[in-house]
N, C-alpha and C positions, 0 to 999 in steps of 0.2 A: 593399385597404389598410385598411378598418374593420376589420378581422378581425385584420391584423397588428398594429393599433395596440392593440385590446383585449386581444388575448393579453399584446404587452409591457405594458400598463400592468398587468393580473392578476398575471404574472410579477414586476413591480419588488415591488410590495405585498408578493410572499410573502418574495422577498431582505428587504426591508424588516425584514417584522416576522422571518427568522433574527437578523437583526444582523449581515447581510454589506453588503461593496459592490460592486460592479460596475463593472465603466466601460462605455457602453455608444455602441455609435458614430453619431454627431452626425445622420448625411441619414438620409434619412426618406421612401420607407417601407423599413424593415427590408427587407433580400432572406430569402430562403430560409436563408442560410448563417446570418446573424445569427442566426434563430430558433433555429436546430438548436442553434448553440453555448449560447442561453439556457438553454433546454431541456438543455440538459448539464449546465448550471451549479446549476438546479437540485433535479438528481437530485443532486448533489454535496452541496449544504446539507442535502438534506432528513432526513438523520439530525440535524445540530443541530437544527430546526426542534417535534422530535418529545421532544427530552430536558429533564429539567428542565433550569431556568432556573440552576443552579447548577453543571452539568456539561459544559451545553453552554459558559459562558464559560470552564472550564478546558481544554476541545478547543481552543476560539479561541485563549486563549493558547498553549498548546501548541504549536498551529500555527507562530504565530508566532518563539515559541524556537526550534523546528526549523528554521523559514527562513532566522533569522539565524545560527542555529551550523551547520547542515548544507545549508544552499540550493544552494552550489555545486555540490556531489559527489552530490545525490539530487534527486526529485520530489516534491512536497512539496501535497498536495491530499486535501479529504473525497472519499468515498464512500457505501455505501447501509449499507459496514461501521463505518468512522467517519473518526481519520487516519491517512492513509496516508504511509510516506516508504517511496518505490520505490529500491530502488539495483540498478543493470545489476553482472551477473556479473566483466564485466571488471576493475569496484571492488576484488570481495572476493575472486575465485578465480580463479588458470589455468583455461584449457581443458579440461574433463574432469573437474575436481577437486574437492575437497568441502572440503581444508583451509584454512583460511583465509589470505590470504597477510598479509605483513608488515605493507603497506599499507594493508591494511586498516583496521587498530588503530585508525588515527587518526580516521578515519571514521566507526567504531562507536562509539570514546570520545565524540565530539560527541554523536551519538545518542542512547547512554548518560544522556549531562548530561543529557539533555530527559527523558529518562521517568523519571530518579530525580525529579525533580520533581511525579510525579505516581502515588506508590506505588499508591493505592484504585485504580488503573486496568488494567483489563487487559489483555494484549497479546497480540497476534499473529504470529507469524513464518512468510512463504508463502515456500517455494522454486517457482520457473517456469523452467522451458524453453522450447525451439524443438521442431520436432517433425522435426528431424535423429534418423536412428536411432544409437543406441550405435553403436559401431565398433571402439575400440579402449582405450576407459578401464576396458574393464573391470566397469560399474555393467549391473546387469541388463535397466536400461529407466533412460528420462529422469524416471518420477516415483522410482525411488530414488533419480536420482541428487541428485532436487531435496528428495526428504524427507533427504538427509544435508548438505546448504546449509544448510537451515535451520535442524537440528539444530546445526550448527557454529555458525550465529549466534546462536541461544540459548545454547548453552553458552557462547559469547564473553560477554554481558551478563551470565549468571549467575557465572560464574566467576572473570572480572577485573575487571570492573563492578558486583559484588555487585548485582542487582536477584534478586528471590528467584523460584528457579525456581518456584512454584505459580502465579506470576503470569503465566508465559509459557505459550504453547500455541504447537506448531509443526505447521505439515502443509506436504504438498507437492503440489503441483497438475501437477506435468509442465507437459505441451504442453496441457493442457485451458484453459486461459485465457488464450489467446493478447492481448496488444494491438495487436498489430500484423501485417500479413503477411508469413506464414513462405516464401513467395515471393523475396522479398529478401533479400539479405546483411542491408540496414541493421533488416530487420525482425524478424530473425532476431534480434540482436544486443539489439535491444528488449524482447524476450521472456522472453529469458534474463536472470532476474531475481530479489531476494528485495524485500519488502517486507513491513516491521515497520509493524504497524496497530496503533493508539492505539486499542481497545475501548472502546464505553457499559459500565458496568458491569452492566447489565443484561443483557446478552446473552453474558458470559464462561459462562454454562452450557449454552446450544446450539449455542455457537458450536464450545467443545469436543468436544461431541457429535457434531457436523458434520467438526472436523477427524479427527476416532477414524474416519469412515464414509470418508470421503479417502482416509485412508492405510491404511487396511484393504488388505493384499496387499501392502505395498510394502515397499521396506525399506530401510534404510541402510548395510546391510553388504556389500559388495563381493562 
């Protein structure tokens, strides 16, 4: 119970000094679970905690605009890359497909709102999959199928949203970064996914580096 109690009071301090908040639950002593989720939360901050002091409030906010204009339709949370808004395949494309559907539009115009608000920033676009094999769409393997998603949703922000393509970097991950298990329908469905990451600006030149070694091999053309 000392143990637990010391790790959560270390842990509050560090949320503290990010400038997030937490809610954390009431009995005492913490279980296991409690911990683990803390411990999640903040590998989650800890890219604010590390930027300056002027970049990390425009992530916060950010965040924020996104939850208000896009909260419904996506997920909306930091990581170790920065913010991330996750939107499930079902959002933006049929079954198999890479073009974007109609529906979409309105989803990515929200989107859109939030990052024209923060041009110095750079962005990210990940396509994911499940690790269902191709079958019959046609796409060579699941990471082209996910390097031409995310292509399509760049080119949706750069071209009817005017955000300026040098600003975007797109790669596609396939079935390498699963969140969930590819076991299940429901998990499958989780997988398959794009998320538009809110970049430090510090990191738009490894990061690109990084997405070029990705998608090395892969391709978007049918």
């Amino acid at each position: 119970m000392r143990l637990a109690v010391r790790v959560g009071v270390g842990c509050l301090a560090l949320l503290q000094a990010a400038g997030c908040a937490i809610n954390f639950a009431k009995r005492s002593p913490w279980d296991i679970q409690k911990l683990a989720e803390l411990s999640d939360q903040l590998e989650q901050f800890k890219s604010l905690a590390e930027l300056k002091g002027g970049e990390a409030d425009e992530l916060r906010r950010a965040k924020g605009l996104m939850e208000a204009g896009v909260g419904e339709d996506a997920k909306i949370g930091y990581d170790e890359r920065g913010l991330v808004t996750r939107l499930l395949d079902q959002v933006l494309f049929d079954s198999g497909k890479a073009e974007l559907r109609r529906s979409a539009y309105p989803v990515l115009d929200k989107v859109a709102n939030v990052l024209k608000e923060f041009p110095n920033q750079p962005i990210g676009v990940e396509g994911h999959s499940d690790n269902q094999p191709i079958k019959h769409s046609g796409w060579a393997s699941n990471k082209a199928l996910s390097i031409a998603r995310a292509q399509a949703v760049a080119d949706y922000l750069s071209e009817r949203q005017s955000i300026r393509r040098d600003q975007i970097t797109t790669v596609g991950h396939g079935e390498e970064q699963p969140i969930a298990d590819n076991d299940s329908k429901a998990g499958r469905q989780q997988n398959r996914r794009v998320e538009i990451v809110m970049l430090p600006q510090a990191s738009k030149g490894s990061y690109r580096a990084d997405a070029d070694a990705v998608n090395r091999g892969g391709t978007y053309v049918k």
